[in-house]
C-alpha positions in Angstrom: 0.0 0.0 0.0 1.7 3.6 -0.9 2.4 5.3 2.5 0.3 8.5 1.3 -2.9 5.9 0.8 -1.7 4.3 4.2 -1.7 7.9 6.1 -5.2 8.9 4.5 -6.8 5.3 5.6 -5.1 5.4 9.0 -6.7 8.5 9.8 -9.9 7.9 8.8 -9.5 4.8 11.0 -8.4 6.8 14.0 -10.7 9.1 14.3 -13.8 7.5 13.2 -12.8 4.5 15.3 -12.5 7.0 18.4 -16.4 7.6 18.3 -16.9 4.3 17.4 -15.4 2.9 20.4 -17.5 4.8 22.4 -20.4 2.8 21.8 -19.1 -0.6 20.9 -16.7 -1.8 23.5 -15.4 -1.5 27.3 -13.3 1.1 27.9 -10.4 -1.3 29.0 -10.2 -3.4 25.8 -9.2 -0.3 23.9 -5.9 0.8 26.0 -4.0 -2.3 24.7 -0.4 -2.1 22.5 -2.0 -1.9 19.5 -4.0 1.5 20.2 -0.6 3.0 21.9 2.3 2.1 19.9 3.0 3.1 15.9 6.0 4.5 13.6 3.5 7.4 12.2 2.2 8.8 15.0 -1.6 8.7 15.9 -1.7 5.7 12.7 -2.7 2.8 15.5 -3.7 -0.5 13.8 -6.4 -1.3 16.6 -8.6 1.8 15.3 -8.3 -0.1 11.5 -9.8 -3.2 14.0 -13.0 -1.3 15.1 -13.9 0.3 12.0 -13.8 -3.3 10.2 -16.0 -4.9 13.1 -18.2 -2.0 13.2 -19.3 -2.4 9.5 -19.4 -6.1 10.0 -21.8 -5.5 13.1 -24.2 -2.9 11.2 -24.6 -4.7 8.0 -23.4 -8.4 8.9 -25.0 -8.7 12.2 -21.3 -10.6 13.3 -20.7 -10.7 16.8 -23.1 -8.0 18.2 -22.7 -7.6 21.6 -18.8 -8.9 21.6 -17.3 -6.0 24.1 -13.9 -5.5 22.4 -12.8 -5.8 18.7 -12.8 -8.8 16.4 -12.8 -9.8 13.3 -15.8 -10.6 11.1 -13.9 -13.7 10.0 -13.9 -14.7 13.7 -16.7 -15.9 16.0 -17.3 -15.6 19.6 -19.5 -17.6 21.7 -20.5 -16.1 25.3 -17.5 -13.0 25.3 -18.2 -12.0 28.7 -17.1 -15.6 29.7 -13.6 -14.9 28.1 -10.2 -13.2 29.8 -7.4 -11.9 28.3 -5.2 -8.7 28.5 -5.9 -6.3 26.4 -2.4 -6.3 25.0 -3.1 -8.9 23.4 -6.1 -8.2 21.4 -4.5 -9.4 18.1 -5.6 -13.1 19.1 -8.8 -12.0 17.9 -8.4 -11.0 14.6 -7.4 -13.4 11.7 -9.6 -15.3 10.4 -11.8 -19.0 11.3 -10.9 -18.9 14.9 -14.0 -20.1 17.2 -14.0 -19.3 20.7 -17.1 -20.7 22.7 -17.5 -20.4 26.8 -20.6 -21.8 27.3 -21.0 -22.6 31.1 -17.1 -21.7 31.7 -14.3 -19.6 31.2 -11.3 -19.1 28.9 -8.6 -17.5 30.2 -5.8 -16.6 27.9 -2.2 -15.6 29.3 -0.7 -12.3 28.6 1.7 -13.1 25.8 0.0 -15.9 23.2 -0.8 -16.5 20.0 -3.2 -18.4 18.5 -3.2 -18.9 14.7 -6.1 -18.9 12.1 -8.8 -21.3 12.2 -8.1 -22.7 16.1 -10.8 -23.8 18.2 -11.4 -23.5 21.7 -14.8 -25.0 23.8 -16.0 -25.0 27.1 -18.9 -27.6 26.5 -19.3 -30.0 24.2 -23.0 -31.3 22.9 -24.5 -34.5 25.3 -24.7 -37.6 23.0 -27.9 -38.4 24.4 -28.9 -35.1 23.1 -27.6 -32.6 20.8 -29.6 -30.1 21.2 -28.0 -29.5 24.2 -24.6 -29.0 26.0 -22.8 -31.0 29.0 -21.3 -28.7 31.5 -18.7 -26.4 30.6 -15.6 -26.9 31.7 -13.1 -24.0 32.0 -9.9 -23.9 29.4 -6.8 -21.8 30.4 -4.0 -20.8 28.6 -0.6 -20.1 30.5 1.3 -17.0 29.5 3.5 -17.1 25.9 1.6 -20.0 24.5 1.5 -20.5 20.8 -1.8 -22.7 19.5 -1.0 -23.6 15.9 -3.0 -23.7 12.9 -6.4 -25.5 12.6 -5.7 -26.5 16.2 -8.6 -27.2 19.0 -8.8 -27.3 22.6 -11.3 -29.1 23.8 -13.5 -28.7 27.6 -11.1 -28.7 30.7 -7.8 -28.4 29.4 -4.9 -26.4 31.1 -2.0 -25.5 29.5 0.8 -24.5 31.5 3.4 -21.0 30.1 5.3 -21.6 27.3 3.6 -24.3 25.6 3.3 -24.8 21.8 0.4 -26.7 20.2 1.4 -28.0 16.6 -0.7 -27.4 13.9 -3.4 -29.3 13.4 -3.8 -31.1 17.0 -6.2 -32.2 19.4 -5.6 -31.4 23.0 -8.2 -33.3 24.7 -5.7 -32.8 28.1 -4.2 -30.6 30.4 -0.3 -30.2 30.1 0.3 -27.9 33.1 3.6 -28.2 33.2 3.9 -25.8 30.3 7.3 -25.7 28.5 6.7 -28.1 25.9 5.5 -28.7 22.4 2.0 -30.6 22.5 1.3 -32.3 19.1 -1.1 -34.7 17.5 -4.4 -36.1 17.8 -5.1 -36.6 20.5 -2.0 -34.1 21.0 1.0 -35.9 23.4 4.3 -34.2 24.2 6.7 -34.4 21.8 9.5 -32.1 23.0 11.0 -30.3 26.1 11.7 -27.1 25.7 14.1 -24.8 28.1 12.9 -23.1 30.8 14.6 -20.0 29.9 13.2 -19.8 26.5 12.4 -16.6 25.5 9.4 -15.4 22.9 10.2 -13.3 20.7 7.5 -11.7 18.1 5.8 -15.3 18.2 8.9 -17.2 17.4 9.9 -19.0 20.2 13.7 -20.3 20.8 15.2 -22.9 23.3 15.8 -26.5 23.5 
């Protein structure tokens, strides 16, 4: 995008998103990195965030009533059910990632990042009938945790800081002990990593 296109759209953004803010979300979810910190000034990619999700709420009717910005692409299932810090806002936009706390909470660590099309339930439908749901069961993420593509985390599970899910898995339990790389279905360890590893931009290094 030329940077004279970029300055004219990030403006808009910013001050229409301003307003818009005032109506759509919670005061706190709109203090995060991502409405504080840019090159150009007052050109804050969260403000691009509300803009796209209020259009998708007036003429889509996506995720009314979500109390902090997300993308259309992305669906959220009982929000006031779901914890995170508000740094971290950009685990809600992408695109196919499902997040349903029905009868539980989700708590997400400061630090993560959870990759397109990842799911994450509280409650699963009863087999005797589908219409309905067993009881939630909370899900919590430990701090710097990376959840791979097309990934889900199912009812109950507890990951501990510094755990990686590979694309594609299952996590059907709880690896507390964080430090690790979960992988598979149902997702097993299949590495240690170092205590000490750092995360860096969502690359994480160690052994």
């Amino acid at each position: 995008m030329p940077l004279f296109i970029y300055i004219i759209r990030g403006t808009i953004d910013y001050f229409l998103g301003n307003i818009l803010a005032l109506f759509l979300y919670k005061k706190k979810y709109i203090t995060g990195k991502y409405f504080r910190e840019s090159r150009l000034g007052f050109l804050k990619i969260g403000w691009g965030w509300v803009v796209s999700d209020f259009f998708a709420r007036s003429f889509l009717r996506i995720n009314n009533g979500v109390p902090f910005p997300i993308s259309p692409r992305n669906h959220v299932n009982t929000p006031e059910n779901i914890h995170f810090n508000p740094d971290d806002l950009l685990i809600f936009q992408g695109q196919g990632k499902y997040f349903q706390a029905v009868g539980a909470t989700i708590t997400i660590g400061k630090g993560c990042y959870i990759a397109d099309n990842v799911g994450i339930i509280t409650a699963n439908h009863s087999l005797k009938d589908l219409k309905r749901h067993e009881k939630g069961q909370s899900i919590t993420l430990g701090e710097n945790c990376w959840i791979g593509m097309n990934s889900v985390i199912l009812p109950g599970v507890k990951l501990g800081d510094n755990t990686v899910v590979g694309a594609g898995s299952v996590v059907t339990k709880s690896f507390p002990e964080g430090n690790c790389i979960v992988a598979g279905n149902p997702a097993k360890i299949i590495k240690i990593l170092n205590k000490n590893m750092e995360v860096n931009n969502g690359n994480y290094s160690g052994n």
